[in-house]
N, C-alpha and C positions, 0 to 999 in steps of 0.2 A: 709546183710540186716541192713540197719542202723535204729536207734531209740531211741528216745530222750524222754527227760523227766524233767521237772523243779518242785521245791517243795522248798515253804519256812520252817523254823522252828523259834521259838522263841527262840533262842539261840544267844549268842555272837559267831560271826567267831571262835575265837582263842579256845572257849569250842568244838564247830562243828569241825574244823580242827582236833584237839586232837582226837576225836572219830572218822574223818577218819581215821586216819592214824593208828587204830587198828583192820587192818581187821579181825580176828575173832570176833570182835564184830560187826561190822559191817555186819559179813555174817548174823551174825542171826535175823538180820533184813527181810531178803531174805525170803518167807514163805516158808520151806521145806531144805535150806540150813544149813550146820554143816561144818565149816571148824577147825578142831581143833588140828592138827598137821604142829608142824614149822619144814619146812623139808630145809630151809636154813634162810638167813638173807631177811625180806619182802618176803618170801614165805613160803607157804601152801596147803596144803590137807588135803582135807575132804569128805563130800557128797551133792549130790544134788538131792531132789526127785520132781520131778512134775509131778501131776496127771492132767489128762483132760478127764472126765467124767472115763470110765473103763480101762482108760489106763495110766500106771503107769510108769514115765520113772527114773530110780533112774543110776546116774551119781558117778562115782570115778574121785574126780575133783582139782584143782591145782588153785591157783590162789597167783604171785607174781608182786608186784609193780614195774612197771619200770623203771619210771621217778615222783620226786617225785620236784615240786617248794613252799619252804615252801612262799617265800612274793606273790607269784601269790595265792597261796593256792588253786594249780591244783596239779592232779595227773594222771597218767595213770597206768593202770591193766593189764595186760595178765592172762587171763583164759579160761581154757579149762577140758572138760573131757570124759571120754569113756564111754557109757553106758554099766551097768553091767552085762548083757546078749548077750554083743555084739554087739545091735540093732541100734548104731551109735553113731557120736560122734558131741559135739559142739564146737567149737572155739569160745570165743569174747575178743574183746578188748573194754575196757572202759575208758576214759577220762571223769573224774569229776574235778569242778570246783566251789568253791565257792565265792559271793560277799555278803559283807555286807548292812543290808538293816538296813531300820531306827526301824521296830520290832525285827530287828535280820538276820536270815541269808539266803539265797541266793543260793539254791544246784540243779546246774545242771549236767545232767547225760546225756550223747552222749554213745552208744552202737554201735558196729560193729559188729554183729552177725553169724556165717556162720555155719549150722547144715547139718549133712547128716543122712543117714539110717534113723529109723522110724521118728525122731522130723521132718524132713524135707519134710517128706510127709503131715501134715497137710496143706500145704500152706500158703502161703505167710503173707495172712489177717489174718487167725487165729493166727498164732506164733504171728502177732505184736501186736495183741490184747489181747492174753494170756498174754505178757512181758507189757502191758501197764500195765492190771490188777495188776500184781506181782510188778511194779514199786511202783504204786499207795499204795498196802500194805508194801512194802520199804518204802517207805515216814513216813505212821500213825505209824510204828513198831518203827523208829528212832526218830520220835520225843517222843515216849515214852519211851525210853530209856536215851535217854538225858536230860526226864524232872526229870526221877528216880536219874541220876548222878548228875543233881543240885540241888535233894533236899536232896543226901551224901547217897541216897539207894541203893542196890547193882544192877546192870539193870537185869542181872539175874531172881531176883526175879517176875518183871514185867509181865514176860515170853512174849508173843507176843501179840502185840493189837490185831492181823491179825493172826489168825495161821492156819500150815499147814494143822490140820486137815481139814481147813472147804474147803482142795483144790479141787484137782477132780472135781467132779459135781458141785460145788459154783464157782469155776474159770473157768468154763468149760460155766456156764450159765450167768458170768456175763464177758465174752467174749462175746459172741452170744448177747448180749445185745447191746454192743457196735457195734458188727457187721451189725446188724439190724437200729440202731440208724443214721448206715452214711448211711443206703439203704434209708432211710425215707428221709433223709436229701435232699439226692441227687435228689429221682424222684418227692418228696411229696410237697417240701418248693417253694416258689416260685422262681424264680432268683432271685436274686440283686447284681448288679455288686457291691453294698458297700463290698458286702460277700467272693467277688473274692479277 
């Protein structure tokens, strides 16, 4: 399942790049995400928990950079992990990519996703709407991270604009929000081919 996702921050590229390229800082941008063991050179393992309403999926997960262009200021990610009770597993690859804009910077996010065992039973609409939610708190989590690192605080401290706890049932209803939102869209708006 592919899934994309754009978001500016007010930051200079060469500060934004810098912060990629420390994924465990980066993962904790992720709501629910702890990658905090280097188990070689650009890679890691840690955890991944995501809840959606009463169900709770917590991930033993890996995630090592595999192509890294510092003057493009792209990267690519392989990650993956095995659910902890066995209940399945996810694969994705990601290619991020930054450009410089005239506030600052420029972060897209292309996902390759492929789950099986339970994540894979919600369906197709819900996963991409759960991963939009969780992109969208990636976004608010990092720019506040980086606004902590330019003003010499430790990002640490910040803790999460977005955090895990409020997952579950809040990311479970502001999916369904979204999900509803394109039902509306679809039968309720009227056409306009400007729309197409």
């Amino acid at each position: 399942m592919l899934i994309s996702n754009e978001f500016e921050v007010d930051h200079p590229i060469d500060r934004v790049w810098a912060f990629f390229n420390d994924i465990p800082q980066v993962a904790k941008c992720l709501p629910g995400t702890e990658l905090n063991e280097e188990i070689g050179p650009d890679h890691y393992a840690g955890d991944v928990e995501i809840g959606l309403g009463p169900v709770k999926l917590e991930f033993d997960g890996t995630a090592k950079i595999l192509e890294r262009d510092e003057s493009a200021h792209a990267m690519k990610i392989d990650a993956s992990g095995a659910e902890k009770k066995g209940r399945g597993q996810a694969a994705m690859m990601v290619n991020a990519n930054l450009a410089p804009t005239t506030g600052g910077t420029k972060v897209n996010v292309g996902m390759d996703l492929n789950l099986s065992g339970a994540a894979a039973q919600y369906g197709r609409g819900l996963v991409s709407d759960v991963t939009s939610v969780l992109l969208n708190d990636f976004a608010v989590n990092a720019e506040a991270r980086l606004d902590a690192i330019a003003a010499g605080r430790n990002p640490d401290e910040v803790g999460q604009a977005v955090s895990s706890s409020s997952g579950g049932l809040a990311i479970g209803l502001r999916a369904a929000r979204m999900a509803l939102a394109r039902v509306y869209r679809r039968f309720f708006l009227p056409y306009s081919p400007e729309a197409v």
